[in-house]
Backbone bond lengths (Angstrom), bond angles and torsions (degrees), N, CA, C in turn:
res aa  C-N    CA-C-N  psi(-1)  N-CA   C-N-CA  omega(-1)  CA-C   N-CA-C  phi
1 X - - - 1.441 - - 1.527 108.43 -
2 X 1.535 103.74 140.66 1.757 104.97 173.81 1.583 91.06 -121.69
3 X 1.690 91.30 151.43 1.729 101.40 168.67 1.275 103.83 -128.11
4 X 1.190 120.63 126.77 1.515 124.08 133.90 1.248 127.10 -97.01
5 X 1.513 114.29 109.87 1.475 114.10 164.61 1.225 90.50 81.10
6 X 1.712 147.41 -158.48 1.128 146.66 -179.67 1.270 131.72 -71.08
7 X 1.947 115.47 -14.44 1.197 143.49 145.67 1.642 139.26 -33.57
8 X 1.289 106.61 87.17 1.777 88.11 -147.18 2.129 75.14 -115.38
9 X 1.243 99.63 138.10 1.458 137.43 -160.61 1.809 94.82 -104.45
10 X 1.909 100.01 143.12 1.614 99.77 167.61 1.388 81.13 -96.31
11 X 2.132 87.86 145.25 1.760 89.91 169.13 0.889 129.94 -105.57
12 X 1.032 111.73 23.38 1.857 136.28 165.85 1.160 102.99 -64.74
13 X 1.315 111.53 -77.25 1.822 115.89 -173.57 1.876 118.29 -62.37
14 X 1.467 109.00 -11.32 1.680 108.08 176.29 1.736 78.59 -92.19
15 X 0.935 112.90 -51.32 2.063 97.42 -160.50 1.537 94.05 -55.80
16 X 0.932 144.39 -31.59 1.432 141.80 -170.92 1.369 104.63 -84.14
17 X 1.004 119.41 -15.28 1.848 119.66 -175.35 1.310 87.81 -100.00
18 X 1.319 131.14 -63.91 1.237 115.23 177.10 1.758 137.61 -36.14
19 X 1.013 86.57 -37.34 1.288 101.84 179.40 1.547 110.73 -62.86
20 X 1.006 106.44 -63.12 1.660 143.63 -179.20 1.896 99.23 -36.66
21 X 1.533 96.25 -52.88 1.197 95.99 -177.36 1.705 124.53 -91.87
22 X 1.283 109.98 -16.09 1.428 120.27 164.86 1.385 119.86 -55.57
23 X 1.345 102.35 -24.76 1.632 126.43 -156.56 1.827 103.05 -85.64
24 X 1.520 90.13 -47.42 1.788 97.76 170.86 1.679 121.53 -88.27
25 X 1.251 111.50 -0.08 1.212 116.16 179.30 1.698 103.54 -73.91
26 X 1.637 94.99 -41.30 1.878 109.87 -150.42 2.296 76.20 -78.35
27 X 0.848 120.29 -16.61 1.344 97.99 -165.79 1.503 85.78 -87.09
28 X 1.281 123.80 -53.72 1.851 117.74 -163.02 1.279 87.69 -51.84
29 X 1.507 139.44 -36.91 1.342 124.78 -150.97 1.884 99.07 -80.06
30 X 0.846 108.30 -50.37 1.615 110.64 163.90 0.856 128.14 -50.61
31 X 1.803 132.74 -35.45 1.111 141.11 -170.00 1.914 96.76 -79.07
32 X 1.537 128.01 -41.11 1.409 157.40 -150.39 1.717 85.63 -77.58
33 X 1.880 100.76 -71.82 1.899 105.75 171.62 1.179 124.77 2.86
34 X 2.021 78.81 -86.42 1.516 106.83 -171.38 1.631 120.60 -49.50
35 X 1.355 111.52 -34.42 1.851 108.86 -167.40 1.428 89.68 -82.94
36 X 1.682 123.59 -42.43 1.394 111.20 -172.34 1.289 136.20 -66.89
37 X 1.669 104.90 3.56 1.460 113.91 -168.70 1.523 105.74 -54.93
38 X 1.493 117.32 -55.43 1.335 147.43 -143.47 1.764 87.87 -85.33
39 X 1.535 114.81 -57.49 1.455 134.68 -168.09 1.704 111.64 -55.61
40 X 1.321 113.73 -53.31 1.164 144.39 -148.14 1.679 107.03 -15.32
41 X 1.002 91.87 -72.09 2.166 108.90 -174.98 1.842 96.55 -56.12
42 X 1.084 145.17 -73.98 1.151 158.19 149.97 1.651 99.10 8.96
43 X 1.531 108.82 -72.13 1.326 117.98 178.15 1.764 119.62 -67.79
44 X 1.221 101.53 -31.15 1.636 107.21 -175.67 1.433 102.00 -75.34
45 X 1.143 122.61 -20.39 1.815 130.50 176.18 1.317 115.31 -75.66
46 X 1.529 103.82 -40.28 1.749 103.69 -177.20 0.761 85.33 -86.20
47 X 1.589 150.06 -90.31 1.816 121.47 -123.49 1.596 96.78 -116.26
48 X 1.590 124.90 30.17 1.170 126.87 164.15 2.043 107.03 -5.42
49 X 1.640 108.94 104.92 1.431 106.95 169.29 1.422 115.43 64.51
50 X 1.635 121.96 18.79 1.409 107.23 176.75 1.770 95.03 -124.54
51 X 1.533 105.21 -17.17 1.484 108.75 179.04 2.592 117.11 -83.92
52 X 0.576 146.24 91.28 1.282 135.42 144.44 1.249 144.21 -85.55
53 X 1.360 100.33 124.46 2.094 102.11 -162.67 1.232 99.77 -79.27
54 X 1.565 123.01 -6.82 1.602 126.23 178.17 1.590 104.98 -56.41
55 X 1.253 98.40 -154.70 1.689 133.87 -172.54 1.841 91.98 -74.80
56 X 0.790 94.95 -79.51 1.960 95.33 176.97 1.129 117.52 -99.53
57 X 1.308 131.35 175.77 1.693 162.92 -175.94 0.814 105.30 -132.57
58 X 1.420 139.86 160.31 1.292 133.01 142.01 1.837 108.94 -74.41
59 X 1.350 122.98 -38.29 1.619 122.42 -177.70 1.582 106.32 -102.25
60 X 1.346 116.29 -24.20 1.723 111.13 179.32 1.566 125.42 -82.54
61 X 1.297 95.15 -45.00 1.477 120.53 -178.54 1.118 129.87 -142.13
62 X 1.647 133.75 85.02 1.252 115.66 -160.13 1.346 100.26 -108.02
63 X 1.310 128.78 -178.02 1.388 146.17 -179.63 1.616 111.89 -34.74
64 X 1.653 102.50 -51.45 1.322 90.84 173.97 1.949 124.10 -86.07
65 X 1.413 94.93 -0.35 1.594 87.55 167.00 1.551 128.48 -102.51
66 X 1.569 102.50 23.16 1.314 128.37 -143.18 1.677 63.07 -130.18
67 X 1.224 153.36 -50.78 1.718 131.56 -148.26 1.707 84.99 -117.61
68 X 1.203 129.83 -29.05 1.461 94.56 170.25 0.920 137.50 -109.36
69 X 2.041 116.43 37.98 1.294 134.83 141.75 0.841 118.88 -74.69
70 X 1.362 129.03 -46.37 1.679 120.07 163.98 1.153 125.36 -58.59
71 X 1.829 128.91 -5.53 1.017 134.32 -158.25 1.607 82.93 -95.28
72 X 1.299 125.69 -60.33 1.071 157.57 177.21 1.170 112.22 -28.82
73 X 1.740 115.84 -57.95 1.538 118.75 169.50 1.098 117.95 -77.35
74 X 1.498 125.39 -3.17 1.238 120.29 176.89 1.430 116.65 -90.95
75 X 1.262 106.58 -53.85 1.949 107.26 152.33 1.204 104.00 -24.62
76 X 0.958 138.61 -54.02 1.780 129.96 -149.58 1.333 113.89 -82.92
77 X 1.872 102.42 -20.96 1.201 100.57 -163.03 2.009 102.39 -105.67
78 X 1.508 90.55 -9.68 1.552 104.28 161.45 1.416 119.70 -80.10
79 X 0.985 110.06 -24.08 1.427 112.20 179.70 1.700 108.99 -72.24
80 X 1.075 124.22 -61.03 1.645 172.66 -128.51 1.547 79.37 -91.90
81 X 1.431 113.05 -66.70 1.579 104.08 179.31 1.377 127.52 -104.96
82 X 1.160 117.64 20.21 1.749 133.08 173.10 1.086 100.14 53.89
83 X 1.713 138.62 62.49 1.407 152.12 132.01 1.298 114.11 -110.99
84 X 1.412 83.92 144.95 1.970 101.33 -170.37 1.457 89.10 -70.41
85 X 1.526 112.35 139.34 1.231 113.02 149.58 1.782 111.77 -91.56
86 X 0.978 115.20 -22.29 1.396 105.07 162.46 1.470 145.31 -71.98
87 X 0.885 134.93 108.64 1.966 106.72 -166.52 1.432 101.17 -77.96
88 X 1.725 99.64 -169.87 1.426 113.12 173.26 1.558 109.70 -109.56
């Protein structure tokens, strides 16, 4: 079980979202690589430090859009299999 705040989470279904989403990150990040091989300097000039193919961005993806994608895939995957992701 995870809690936030009075919110207490199964952690089955966030470890599985997590996962889920680590999994598509590492591909955009490969997919991002590959075009930037050729691109690279071009791109490091325009958004010099505002772009990351990581886990966060500061303008694409930040921390909090980084927890309510997993929040997000986990709904889906609560829904999808008729378990609460919430407890009582």
């Amino acid at each position: 079980m995870y809690t936030y705040g009075d919110v207490k989470y199964d952690a089955d279904i966030i470890d599985r979202a997590f996962r889920e989403y680590e999994t598509y990150i590492n591909q955009v990040q490969e997919k991002i690589s590959t075009f930037t091989k050729s691109t690279k300097d071009i791109i490091t000039n325009q958004v010099h430090g505002h772009v990351n193919v990581g886990k966060y961005g500061l303008i694409l993806n930040n921390c909090q859009d980084y927890v309510s994608n997993i929040l997000y895939i986990a709904r889906r995957i609560s829904e999808k299999e008729r378990i609460p992701l919430i407890l009582p």
